[in-house]
C-alpha positions in Angstrom: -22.8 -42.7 -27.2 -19.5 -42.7 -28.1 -16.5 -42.3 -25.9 -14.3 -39.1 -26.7 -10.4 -40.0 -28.1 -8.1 -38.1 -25.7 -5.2 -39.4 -27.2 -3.9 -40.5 -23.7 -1.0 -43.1 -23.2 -1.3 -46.5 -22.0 0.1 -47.0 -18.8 1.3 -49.9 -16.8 3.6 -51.5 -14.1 6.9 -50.2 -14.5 6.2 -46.7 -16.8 7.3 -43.8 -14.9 6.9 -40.0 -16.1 4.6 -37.0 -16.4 1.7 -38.8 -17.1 2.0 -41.5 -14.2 1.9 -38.6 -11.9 -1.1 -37.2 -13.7 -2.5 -40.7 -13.6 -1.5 -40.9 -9.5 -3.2 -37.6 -8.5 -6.3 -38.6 -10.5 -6.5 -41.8 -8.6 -6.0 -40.5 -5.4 -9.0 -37.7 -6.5 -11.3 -40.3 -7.4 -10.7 -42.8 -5.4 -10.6 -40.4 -1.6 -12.3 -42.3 0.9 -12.2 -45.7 -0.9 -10.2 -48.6 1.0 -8.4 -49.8 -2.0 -6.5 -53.5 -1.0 -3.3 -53.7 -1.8 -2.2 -49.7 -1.8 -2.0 -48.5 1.5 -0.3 -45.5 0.1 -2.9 -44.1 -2.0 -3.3 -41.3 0.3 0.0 -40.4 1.4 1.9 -38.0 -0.2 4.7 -40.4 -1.2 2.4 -41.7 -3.8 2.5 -39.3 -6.4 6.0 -39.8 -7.3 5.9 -40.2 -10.9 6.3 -44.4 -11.0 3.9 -46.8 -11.8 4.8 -49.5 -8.7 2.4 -52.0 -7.5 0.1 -49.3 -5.3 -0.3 -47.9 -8.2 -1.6 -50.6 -10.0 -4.1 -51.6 -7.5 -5.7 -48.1 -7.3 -5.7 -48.5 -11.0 -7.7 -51.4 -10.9 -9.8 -50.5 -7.7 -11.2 -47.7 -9.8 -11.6 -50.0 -13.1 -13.8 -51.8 -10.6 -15.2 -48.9 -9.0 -16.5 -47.0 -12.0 -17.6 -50.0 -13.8 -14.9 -49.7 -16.9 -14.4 -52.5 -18.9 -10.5 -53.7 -17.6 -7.8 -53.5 -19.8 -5.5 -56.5 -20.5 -2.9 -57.0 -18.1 -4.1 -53.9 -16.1 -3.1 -51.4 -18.4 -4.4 -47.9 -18.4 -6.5 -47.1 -21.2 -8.5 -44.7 -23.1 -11.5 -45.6 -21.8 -10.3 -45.0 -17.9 -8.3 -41.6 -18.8 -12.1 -41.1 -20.0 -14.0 -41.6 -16.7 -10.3 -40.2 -14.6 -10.7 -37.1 -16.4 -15.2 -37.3 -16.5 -15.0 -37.1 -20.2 -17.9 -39.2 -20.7 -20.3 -36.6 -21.0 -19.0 -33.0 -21.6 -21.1 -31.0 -19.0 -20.2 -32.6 -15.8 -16.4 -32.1 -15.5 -15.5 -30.4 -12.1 -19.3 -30.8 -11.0 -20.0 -32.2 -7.6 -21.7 -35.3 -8.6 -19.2 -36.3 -11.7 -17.9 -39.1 -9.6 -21.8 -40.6 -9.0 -22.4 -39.7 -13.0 -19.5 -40.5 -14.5 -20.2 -44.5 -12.6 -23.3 -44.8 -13.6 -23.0 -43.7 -16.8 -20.5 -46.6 -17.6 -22.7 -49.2 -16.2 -24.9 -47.6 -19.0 -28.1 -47.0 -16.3 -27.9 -43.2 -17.3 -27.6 -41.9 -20.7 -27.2 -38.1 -21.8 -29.5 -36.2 -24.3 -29.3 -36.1 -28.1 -25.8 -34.0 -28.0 -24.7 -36.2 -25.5 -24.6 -33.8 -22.6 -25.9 -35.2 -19.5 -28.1 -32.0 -17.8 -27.0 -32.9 -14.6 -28.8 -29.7 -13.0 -32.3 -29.9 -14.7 -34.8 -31.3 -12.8 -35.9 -34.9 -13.4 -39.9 -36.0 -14.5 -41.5 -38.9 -12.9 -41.3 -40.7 -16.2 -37.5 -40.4 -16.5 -37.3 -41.7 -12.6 -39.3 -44.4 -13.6 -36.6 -45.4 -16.8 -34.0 -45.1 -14.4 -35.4 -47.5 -11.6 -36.1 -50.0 -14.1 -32.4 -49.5 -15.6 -30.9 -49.5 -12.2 -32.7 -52.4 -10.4 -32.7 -54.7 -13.3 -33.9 -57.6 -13.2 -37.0 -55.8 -11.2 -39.1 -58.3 -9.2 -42.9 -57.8 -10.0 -44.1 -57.5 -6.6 -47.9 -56.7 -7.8 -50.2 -56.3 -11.2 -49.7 -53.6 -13.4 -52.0 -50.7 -14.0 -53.0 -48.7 -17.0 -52.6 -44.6 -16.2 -55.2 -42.9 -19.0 -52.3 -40.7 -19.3 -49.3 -43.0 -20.5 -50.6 -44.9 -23.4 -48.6 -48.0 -24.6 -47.6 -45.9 -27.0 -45.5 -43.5 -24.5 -41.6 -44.2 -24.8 -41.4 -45.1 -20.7 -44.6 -46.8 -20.8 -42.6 -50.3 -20.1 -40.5 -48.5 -18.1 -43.1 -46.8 -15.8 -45.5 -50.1 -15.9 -42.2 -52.0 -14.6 -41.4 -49.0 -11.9 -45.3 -49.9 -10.8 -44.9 -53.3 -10.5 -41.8 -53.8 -8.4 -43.3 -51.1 -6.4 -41.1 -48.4 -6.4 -43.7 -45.7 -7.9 -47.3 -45.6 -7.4 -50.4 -43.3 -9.5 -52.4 -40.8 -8.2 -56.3 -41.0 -7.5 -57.7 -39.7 -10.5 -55.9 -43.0 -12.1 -52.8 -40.8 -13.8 -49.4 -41.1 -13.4 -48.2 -37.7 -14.2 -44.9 -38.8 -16.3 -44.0 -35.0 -16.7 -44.3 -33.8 -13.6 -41.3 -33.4 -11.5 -40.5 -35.9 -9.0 -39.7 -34.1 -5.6 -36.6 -34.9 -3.6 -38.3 -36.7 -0.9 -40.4 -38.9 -3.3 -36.7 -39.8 -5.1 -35.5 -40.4 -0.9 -38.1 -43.1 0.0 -38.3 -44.8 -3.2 -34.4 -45.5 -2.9 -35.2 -46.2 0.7 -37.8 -48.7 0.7 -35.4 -51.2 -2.4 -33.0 -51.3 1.1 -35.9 -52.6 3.0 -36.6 -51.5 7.2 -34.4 -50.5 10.1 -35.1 -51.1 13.7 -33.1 -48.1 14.9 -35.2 -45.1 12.7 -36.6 -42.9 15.4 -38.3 -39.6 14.9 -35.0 -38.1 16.2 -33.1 -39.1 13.5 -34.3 -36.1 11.3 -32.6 -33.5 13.8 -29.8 -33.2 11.5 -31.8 -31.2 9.1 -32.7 -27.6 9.4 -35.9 -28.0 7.3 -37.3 -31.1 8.6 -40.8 -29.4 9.2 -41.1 -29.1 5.4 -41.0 -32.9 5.2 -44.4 -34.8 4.3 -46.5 -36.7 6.5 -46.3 -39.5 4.2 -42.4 -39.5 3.4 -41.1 -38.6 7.0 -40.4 -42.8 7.8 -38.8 -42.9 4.3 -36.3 -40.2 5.3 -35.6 -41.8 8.6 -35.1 -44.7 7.1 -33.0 -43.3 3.7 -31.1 -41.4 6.0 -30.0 -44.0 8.3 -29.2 -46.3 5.2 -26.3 -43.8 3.9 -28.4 -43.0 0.3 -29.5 -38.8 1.4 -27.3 -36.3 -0.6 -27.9 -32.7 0.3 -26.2 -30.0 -2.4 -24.9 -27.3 -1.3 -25.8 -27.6 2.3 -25.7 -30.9 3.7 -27.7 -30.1 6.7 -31.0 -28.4 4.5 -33.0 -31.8 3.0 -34.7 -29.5 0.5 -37.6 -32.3 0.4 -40.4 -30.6 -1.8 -38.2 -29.1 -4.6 -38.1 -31.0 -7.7 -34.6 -33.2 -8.0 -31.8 -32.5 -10.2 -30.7 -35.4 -12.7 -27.5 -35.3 -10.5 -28.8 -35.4 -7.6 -30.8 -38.5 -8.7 -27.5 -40.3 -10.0 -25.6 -39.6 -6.5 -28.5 -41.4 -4.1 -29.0 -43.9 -6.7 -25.3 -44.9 -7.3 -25.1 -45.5 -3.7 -28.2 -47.1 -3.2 -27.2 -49.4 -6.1 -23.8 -50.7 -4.0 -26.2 -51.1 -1.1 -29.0 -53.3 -2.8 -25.8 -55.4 -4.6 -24.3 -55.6 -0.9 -27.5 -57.2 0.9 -26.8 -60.0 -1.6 -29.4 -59.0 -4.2 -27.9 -59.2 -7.8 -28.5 -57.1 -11.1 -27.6 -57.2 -14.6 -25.2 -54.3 -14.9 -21.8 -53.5 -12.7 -22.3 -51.6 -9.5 -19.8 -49.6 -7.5 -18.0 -52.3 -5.3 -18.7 -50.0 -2.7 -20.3 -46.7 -2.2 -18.5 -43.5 -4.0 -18.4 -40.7 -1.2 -18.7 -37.3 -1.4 -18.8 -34.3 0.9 -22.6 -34.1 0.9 -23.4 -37.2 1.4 -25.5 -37.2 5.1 -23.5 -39.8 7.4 -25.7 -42.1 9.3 
């Protein structure tokens, strides 16, 4: 998809004006809650004074890094990051809650909008399109196991690689009747353990540890370790309430792209690597559940 021409200036070391100061509160929006080396500034009112000095070059750079961008030469400010400063990349996310999680992934090309180019980020998400996702996000995938045939995702299916992939590395399993039900929703606790279980087991997960939501008794049998363990490895996002888990109700495409973009920076962390950039580390947000 292409990116949109804003007709933004290039910026670098030394500029000074309007649009460095637009540039400086950008950065300091994008980038709250991100240790970024070399600007111990960024937060401090004092930054946003209109001059491109060195702090502002390395919060420049921190969120090249961050959000996957492609750098510019020499550090300069380009289209491509007013793009992602401004969460241009797709038309339907600006000022929405995840366009920090979207807008990062969406660089590092693992999600990809609709036919117009709009990204949907409220719509729910089908099994299938979780399964193109995984396989996108945790490329290379390890095959862990053989693949299965489902009698209702022929080879001729567009995620049939995707989902027979997703099956393999064991991220997503069929049901009994030998289906895999690419349509169907996936449910917020299903999209919680499968993220969990790519960060592999904690010794500390207790039973307690699910306190901290008010509808924990609505959480399956089978996906109540997952949470636990989800929960203590940073990934859980709860909109609009961070303390309601919401775990049977189908999950939102953005909702999907905040616990994966963190779970990403977490899997590249442990030491494992992938073909596509990651989020040096993991982008924050009010409603992300703390540990």
């Amino acid at each position: 998809m292409p990116l949109p021409i804003l007709n933004k200036p290039e910026l670098a070391l030394g500029d000074n004006g309007a649009a460095v100061e637009e540039l400086q509160m950008l950065l300091q929006k994008r980038l709250a809650g991100i240790t970024v080396p070399g600007s111990p500034n960024l937060q401090s009112p004092g930054f946003v004074d209109g001059d491109f000095g060195a702090g502002t070059e390395a919060a420049a750079i921190a969120f090249q890094e961050q959000f996957t961008l492609p750098p510019p030469p020499d550090g300069i400010v380009g289209n491509v990051t007013w793009v992602a400063l401004l969460h241009r990349i797709f038309p339907d996310i600006q000022s929405h809650w995840a366009a920090n999680y979207i807008t990062q992934l969406g660089f590092a090309e693992v999600i990809q909008g609709d036919d117009l180019g709009k990204f949907n980020p409220d719509a729910s998400i089908t099994r299938a399109q979780f399964a193109a996702l995984l396989a996108r996000g945790f490329d290379p995938v390890a095959t862990q196991r053989p693949g299965k045939e489902f009698s209702d995702v022929p080879t001729s299916h567009w995620a049939y690689t995707a989902i027979q992939k997703a099956y393999k590395a064991g991220f997503l399993s069929g049901y009994d009747d030998g289906t895999f039900k690419p349509n169907l929703s996936i449910l917020r606790q299903d999209v919680i353990i499968t993220l969990a279980n790519t960060l592999g087991t904690r010794r500390d997960g207790s039973e307690a540890v699910l306190n901290r939501y008010t509808d924990a008794r609505s959480i399956s049998n089978y996906a109540r370790n997952g949470v636990i363990l989800a929960t203590l490895h940073g990934i859980v996002v709860n909109f609009p309430q961070i303390n309601t888990l919401n775990p049977t109700r189908a999950a939102t495409r953005a909702e999907v792209a905040a616990m994966l973009s963190r779970s990403l920076t977490f899997y590249v962390q442990k030491g494992f690597n992938l073909s596509h950039p990651v989020a040096p580390q993991p982008i924050d947000s009010a409603f992300v559940v703390k540990p």
